[in-house]
Structures are given as structure tokens and as C-alpha cells.
N, C-alpha and C positions, 0 to 999 in steps of 0.2 A: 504494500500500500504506500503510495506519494500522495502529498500533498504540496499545491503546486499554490502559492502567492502572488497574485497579478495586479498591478498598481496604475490607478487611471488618475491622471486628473483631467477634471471635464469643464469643456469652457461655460462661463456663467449665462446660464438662463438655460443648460442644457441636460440640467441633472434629469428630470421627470423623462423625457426620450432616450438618455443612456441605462435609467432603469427599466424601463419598457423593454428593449432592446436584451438588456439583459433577463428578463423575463422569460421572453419568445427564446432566446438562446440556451438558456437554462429547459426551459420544455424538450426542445430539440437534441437535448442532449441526456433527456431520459433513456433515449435508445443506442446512444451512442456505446458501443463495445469500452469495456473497463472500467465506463462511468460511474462512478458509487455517489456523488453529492457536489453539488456549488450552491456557495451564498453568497451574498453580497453584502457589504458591509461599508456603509459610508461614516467618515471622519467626522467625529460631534463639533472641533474647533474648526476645519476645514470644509464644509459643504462642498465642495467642488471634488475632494479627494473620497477616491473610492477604492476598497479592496475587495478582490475577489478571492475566495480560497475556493479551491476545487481539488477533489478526492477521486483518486484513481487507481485502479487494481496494482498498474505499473504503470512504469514510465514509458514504455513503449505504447501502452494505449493510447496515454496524449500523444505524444509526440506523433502520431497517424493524425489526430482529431488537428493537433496543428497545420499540419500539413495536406488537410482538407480542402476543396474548393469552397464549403462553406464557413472555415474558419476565415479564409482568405477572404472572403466577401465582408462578412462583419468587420474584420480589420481595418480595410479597404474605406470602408463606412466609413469606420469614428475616424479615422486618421482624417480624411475630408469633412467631416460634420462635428465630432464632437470634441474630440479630445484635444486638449490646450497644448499637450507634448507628448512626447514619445513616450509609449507604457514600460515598468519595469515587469521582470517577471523571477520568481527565485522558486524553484524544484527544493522542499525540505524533504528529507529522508536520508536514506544512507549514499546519493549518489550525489549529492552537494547541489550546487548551483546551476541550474540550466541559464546558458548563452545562447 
């Protein structure tokens, strides 16, 4: 089991459509192979900062789901529509830090 940390900040007046978005994403991802759970979690001092943690059988499940035409498309989105800058992202478990 990983758990994978994903870090957004989202430009202002845009938070209510990067949860949405994150909703619909989350649904589609009930079927998604190795999927076990995501939530979202926004920052109480920073509205605009958002964490995602999501839980996965292994890290080779994500990394297929990343490498998705539909991860690519959501991406593709915020980078144009929402997000203020470039997302972080950190793999915790025994295999360190995904780049």
C-alpha cells in the first residue's frame, strides 16, 4: 500500500470548480485498478491550497492511472484553468519520493 500526497494551489475564485472537478475525478476513479481511496483536503489559513492524499494497492497502479489519457486531460485542464503553479507531488511509503 502507497500513499501518494498531491499539492495544488488554485487560482482565487476557482476553488468551488477544482472541487467539483475533483469530485467527478474521484468517482472515476472508483474503478480505476489498485485504487483503494482519495480525499481532499483544503488548507484552513490558505483557501486556495489544496491537498490531495490518495491510496493505492502499489505504486505501479498509479503510476498506469498517471500515465492515462485521462489523467492527462485533467492535468491539461487545471494547468490552463485552475491552478496558480505547478502541482507538487510526494509517493510516502517505502519507495521514497516520486519525480
Amino acid at each position: 500500500m502507497i500513499t501518494v500526497g498531491m499539492y495544488y494551489e488554485v487560482l482565487p475564485g476557482k476553488e468551488k470548480e477544482f472541487e467539483e472537478k475533483f469530485e467527478a475525478v474521484a468517482g472515476a476513479l472508483e474503478g480505476q485498478s489498485g485504487h483503494v481511496q482519495s480525499l481532499l483536503y483544503q488548507q484552513v489559513k490558505n483557501p486556495n491550497s489544496y491537498t490531495i492524499l490518495s491510496e493505492w494497492e502499489a505504486q505501479e497502479d498509479f503510476m498506469a492511472f498517471i500515465r492515462s489519457d485521462a489523467f492527462r486531460a485533467v492535468t491539461d485542464w487545471g494547468k490552463a484553468e485552475i491552478l496558480a503553479g505547478r502541482p507538487r507531488h510526494k509517493l510516502y511509503g517505502r519507495e521514497g519520493d516520486l519525480h
